[in-house]
N, C-alpha and C positions, 0 to 999 in steps of 0.2 A: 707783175703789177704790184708796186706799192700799197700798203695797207695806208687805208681813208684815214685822214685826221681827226681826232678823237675834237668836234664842235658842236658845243652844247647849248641850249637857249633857256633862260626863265623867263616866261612871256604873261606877267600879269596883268589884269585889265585894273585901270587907274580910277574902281568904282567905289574906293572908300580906302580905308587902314589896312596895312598887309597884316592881314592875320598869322599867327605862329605857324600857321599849315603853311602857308603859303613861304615863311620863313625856312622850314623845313622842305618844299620842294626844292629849292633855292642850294640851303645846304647842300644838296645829294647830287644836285647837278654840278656844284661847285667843284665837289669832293669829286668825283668822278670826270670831271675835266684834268682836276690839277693831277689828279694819279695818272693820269694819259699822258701827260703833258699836250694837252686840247687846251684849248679858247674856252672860256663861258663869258655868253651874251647875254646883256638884256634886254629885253623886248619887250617893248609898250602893245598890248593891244587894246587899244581904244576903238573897235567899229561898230559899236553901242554906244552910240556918242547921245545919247536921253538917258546914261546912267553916268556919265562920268559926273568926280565929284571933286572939286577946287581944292587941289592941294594935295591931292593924293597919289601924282608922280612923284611929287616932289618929298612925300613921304616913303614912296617907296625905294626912290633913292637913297634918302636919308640911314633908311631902317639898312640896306645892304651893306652902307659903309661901316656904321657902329659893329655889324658881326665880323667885320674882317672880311667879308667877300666882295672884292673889285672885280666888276667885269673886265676882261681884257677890252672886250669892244660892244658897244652898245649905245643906248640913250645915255644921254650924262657923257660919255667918253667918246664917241665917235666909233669909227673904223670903215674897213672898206667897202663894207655891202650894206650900207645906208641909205636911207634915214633907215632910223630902228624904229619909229614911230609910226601905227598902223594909217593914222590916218592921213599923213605925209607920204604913205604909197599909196592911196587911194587910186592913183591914174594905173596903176599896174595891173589891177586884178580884172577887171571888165575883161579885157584880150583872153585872159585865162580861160572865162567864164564862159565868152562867145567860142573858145577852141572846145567847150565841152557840148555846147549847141549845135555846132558844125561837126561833132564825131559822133552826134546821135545820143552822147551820152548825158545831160539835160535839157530842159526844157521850159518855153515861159510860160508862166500860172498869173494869169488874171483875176483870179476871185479877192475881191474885197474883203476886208476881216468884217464885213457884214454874214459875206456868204461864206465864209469859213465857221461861224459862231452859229447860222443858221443851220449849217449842217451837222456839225457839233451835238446841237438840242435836239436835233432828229432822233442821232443816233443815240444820243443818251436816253429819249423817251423808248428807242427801240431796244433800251436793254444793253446797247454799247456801250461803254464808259469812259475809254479814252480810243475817240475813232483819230486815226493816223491817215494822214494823207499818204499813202502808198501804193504800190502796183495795182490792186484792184479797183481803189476808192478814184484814184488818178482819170479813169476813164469818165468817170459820172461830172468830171469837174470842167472850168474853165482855162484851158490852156490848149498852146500849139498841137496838143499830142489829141484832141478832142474837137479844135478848132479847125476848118479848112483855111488852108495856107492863105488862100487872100486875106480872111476874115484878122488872119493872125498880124500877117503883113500891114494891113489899116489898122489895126490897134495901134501897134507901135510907130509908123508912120504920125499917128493922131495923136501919139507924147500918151498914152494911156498909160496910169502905172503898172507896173509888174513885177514879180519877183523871176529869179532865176530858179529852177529845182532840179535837182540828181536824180537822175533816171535811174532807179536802182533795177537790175532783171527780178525775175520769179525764181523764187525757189535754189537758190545758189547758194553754197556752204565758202561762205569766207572765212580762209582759215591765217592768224599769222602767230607767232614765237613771242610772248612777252619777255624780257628779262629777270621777272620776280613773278609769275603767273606759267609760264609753262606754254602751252598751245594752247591760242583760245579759239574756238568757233562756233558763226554764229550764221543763221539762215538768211538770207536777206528778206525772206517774206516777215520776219519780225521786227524787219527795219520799215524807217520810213523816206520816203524823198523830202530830204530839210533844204532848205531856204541857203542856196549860197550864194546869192545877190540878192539885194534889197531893193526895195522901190527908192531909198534916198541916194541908189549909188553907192552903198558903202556894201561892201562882202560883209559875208556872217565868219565868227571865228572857223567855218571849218574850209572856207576855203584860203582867205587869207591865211592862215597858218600851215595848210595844205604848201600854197605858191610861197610865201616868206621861210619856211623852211628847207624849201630846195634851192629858192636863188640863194640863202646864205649857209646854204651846203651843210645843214645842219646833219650831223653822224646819228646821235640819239635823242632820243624826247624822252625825256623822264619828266615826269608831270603828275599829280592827281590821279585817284580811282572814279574819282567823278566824268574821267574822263574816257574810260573805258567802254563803253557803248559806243561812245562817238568811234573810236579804232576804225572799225570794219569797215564803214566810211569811209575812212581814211584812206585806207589801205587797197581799197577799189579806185579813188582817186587817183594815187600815186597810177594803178595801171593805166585809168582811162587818159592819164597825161601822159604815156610813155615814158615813169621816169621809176619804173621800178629796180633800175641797176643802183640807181642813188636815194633809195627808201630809207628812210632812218630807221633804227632799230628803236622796238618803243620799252619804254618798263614802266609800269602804273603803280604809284604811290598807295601803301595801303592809311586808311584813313585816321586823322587823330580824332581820339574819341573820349567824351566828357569822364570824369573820374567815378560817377555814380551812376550806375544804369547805361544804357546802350544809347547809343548817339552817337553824333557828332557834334565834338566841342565848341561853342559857340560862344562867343560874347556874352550871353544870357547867363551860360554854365560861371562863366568867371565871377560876372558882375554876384550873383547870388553864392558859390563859395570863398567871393576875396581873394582872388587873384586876374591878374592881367594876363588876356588873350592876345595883346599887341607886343610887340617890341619895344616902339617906342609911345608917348603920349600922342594921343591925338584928341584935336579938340574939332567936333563935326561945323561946318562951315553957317549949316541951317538953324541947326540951335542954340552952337557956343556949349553942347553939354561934352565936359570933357571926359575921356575915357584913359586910364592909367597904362604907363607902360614899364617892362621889364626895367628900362632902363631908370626910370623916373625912381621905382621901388626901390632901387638902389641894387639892384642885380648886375653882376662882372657880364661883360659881353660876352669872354671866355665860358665861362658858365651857363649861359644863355643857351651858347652854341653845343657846346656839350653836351647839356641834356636833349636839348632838340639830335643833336646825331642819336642818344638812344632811342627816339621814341620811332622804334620799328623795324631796327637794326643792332645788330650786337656783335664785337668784336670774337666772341667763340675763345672767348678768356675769361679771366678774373677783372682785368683792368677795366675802369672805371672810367677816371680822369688819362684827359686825353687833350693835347695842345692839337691846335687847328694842323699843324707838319703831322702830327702822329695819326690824326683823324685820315686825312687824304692817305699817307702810309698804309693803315689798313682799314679802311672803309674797304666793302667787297659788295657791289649792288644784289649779288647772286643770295647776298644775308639777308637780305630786305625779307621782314615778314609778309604775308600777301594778309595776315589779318590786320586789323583793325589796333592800334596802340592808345592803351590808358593816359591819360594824362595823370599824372600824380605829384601835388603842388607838394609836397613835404619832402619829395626826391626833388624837387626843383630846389628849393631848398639847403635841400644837402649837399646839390653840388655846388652854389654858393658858398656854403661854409668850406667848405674843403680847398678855392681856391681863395680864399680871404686866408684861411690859417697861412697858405704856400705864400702869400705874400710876406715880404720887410718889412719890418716896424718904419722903415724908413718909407716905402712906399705907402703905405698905412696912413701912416702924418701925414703926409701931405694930399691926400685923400679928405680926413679928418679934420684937418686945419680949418678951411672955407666952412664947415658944417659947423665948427665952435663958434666961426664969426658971427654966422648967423642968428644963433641964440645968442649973442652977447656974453659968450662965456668965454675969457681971456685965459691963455695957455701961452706957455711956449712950446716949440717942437722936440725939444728936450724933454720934456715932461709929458705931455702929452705922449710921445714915441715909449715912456716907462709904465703908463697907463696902457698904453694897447697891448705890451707884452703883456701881462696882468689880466685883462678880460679879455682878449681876440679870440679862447677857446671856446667861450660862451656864447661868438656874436656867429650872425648869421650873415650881419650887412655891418658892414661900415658905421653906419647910424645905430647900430647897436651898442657900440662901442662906446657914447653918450648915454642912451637908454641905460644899458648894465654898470656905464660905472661913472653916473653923476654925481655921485657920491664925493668924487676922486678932483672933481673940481671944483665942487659948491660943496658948504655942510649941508647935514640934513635939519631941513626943516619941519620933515613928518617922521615917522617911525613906525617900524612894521609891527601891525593889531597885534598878531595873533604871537607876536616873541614878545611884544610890553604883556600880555595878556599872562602867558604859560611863563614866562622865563624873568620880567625883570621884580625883582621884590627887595625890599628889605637887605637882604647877602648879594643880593647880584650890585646892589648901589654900592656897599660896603666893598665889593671886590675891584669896583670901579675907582672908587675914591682912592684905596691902598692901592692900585697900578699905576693912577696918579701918581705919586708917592715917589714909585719902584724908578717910571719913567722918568723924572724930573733928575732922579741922579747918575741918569746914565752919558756919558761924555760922547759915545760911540753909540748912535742910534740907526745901525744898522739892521737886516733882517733876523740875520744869525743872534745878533745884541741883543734884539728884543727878544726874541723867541727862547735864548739861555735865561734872560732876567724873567720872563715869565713860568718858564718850569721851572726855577727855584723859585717864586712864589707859590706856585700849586704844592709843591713840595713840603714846604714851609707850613704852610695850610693845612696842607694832611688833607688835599682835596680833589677830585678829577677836574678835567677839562671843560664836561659838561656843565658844571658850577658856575666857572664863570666866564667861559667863553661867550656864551650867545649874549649876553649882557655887555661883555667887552664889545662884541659886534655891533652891537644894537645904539650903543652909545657913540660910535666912530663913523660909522656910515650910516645908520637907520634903516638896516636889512636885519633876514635873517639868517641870510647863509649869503656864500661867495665864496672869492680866492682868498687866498691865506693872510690871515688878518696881519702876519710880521711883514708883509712885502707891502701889503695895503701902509702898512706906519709909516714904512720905510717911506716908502716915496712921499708921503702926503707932510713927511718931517715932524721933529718933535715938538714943535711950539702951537705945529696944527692939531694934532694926535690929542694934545694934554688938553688943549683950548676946547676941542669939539666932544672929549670925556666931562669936562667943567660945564659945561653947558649942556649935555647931557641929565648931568644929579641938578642942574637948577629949574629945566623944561620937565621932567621928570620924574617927580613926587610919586612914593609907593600908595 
């Protein structure tokens, strides 16, 4: 027998902004498709349809495409075991759910969320605190398994509402093999009978995903640890359908978790340390309040993506940076940590910088370009491209590269306190005015040029660097420190150099 096709699903519910986690579920099924040479699908599951929220397929589309992962086949792209959309199978699952009725193995529950909230308060004034509808509670209640068959049969005849419930047995150790977890198992007396049909007609995610992962012959579920309780579930389903020959193998995502203290990281964590939980922007449909995303901060998608592969996973090397080829190359889901991964914005960061340096000046510019339009600050790509080599060590984003060195395209019209305060006096004006001087008769205003005509001035002087550098500085860009002031002249030429030193001793005054 041929070994099963390595087909994988990311199956998010379209109830707001795809969160980083859920970016990162995404990734790992990606990566572990493309290393197979498998399929990865996407799947809409929408059958909570009183939470979905406008615009939020279309965002979760959005956010897949910007990190580089195309589904081969799904919403957005089609394929052959469609729709991919939960509630465009809606006619499917009912048959499912009545095959689970007719094998004994659930059952219909008539109680009202009157009488479910009434029993609830019961049990909590008796001391219960979360009572669970389960094998013993099941008997006290209203349903087929409590009801005589007629009485059951005129319910449903009369359109009465009802849900569907999983008959779970007593006391059964359901055991399966996680891929990042090891063997898990779990009693069924600590489970409960959940809800896998609804009074609207719509399945709950556990049997829809149950029945949509076997018609579309899903091999693995890699998903969430939020989702690991639900498993056992699961994995009693697949038998009570007879489809345990084609069970997917599952691996449960350990959770990302906020940078300070124990949690999970949340929109709240971002908004209060300044950084974005989204990929992309999202602006909520209800309020119009907009929430920032990786992309918008001006974050490389590469980057993006990269740090999300570490957070929970580690190549078992030194290397760091890793292209989306080299990520699927060696991604190993068997790495996947089962704890919980920090988020840590300054490492988010760093891997920002590190593929901004890898990038061309050329690439650079024309990044750069649209951002100067914007401020009304006139460049060309020539020049501009001589400015990036010059600050890109220092930037972190693209828009750094204005930030650190506006200097390089406007003079300065302020100047840094604390070098006018400790450093420009009296000898630092005089060193200025004499480099005046030095530059004005230089023919060849190159870096080397200036940097030789300046050390025979210090020379001359009988003076260190200290003396009248920061003052040279201070007077040319209005910093206190940076890149090297000869490559700063060079490019900025000498009629700019001499003009924004002269204006300098006239703004100035000791």
């Amino acid at each position: 027998m041929s070994e099963r096709k390595v087909r994988v699903r990311f199956a998010p519910s379209p109830t707001g902004p795809l969160h980083m986690g859920g970016v990162r579920t995404a990734l790992y099924n990606y990566l572990f498709a493309k290393q197979h040479n498998g399929d990865f699908l996407l799947r809409i599951e929408d059958t909570d349809q009183t939470r979905l929220v406008p615009g939020a397929e279309e965002y979760i589309i959005n956010s897949l495409k910007w990190c580089g992962m195309s589904p081969d086949e799904g919403q957005s792209v089609g394929g052959d075991y469609g729709p991919y959309k939960q509630s465009e199978r809606k006619h499917l699952y009912k048959q499912y759910a009545d095959q689970l009725i007719n094998s004994g193995h659930a059952y219909y529950a008539f109680d009202t969320a009157e009488d479910l909230d009434r029993v609830r308060l019961m049990a909590k004034k008796a001391g219960t605190a979360n009572w669970q509808y389960n094998n013993v509670t099941r008997e006290q209640m209203k349903n087929s398994l409590t009801l005589p068959a007629e009485e059951t049969a005129a319910k449903l005849a009369a359109g009465e509402p009802y849900v569907i419930r999983i008959k779970l047995p007593r006391n059964e150790e359901v055991k399966f093999e996680d891929m990042i977890r090891g063997w898990v198992s779990v009693n069924t007396n600590n489970m409960d009978d959940k809800v896998l049909f609804k009074s609207d007609g719509m399945p709950t995610y556990h049997l829809a995903n149950i029945v949509d992962d076997h018609l579309m012959n899903i091999s693995h579920v890699i998903r969430g640890e939020e989702w690991l309780p639900s498993a056992p579930l699961h994995i009693l389903m697949y038998r009570y359908f007879g489809w345990e020959g084609t069970r997917p193998t599952f691996a449960h995502l350990p959770l990302l978790l906020k940078p300070d203290g124990n949690g999970k990281l949340s929109k709240r964590d971002g908004d209060r340390l300044g950084f974005p939980v989204f990929p992309l922007q999202w602006t909520d449909p209800e309020t119009g309040a907009i929430s920032s995303g990786y992309k918008e901060q001006g974050y490389f998608a590469e980057a993006f993506v990269n740090m999300l592969a570490f957070l929970g996973w580690n190549p078992g090397t030194e290397q760091e940076i890793f292209s989306m080829n080299e990520l699927i190359e060696s991604f190993n889901i068997e790495r996947v940590n089962k704890a919980g991964a920090k988020y840590d914005h300054d490492k988010t960061k760093w891997f920002n910088q590190q593929y901004l340096r890898a990038k061309s000046n050329e690439e650079l510019t024309e990044l750069l370009m649209p951002m100067l339009a914007e401020q009304n600050i006139s460049s060309t790509k020539e020049y501009s491209s001589q400015v990036i080599e010059l600050v890109k060590e220092r930037a972190y984003f693209v828009a750094d590269i204005i930030t650190e060195g506006l200097y390089m395209f406007e003079a300065p019209t302020e100047y840094d306190e604390k070098t006018l305060q400790k450093k420009w006096n009296s000898e630092a004006r005089e060193h200025v005015s004499n480099l005046i001087s030095r530059f004005s008769d230089l023919s060849d205003f190159s870096s080397s040029s200036i940097e030789a005509c300046f050390s025979s001035y210090l020379a001359e002087k009988e003076t260190g660097f200290g003396k009248v550098g920061p003052g040279f500085r201070l007077a040319v860009t209005g910093k206190g420190m940076g890149p090297s002031m000869f490559e700063i002249c060079a490019i900025l030429g000498k009629e700019e150099t001499i003009s924004r030193m002269q204006m300098a001793l006239e703004k100035l005054p000791v």
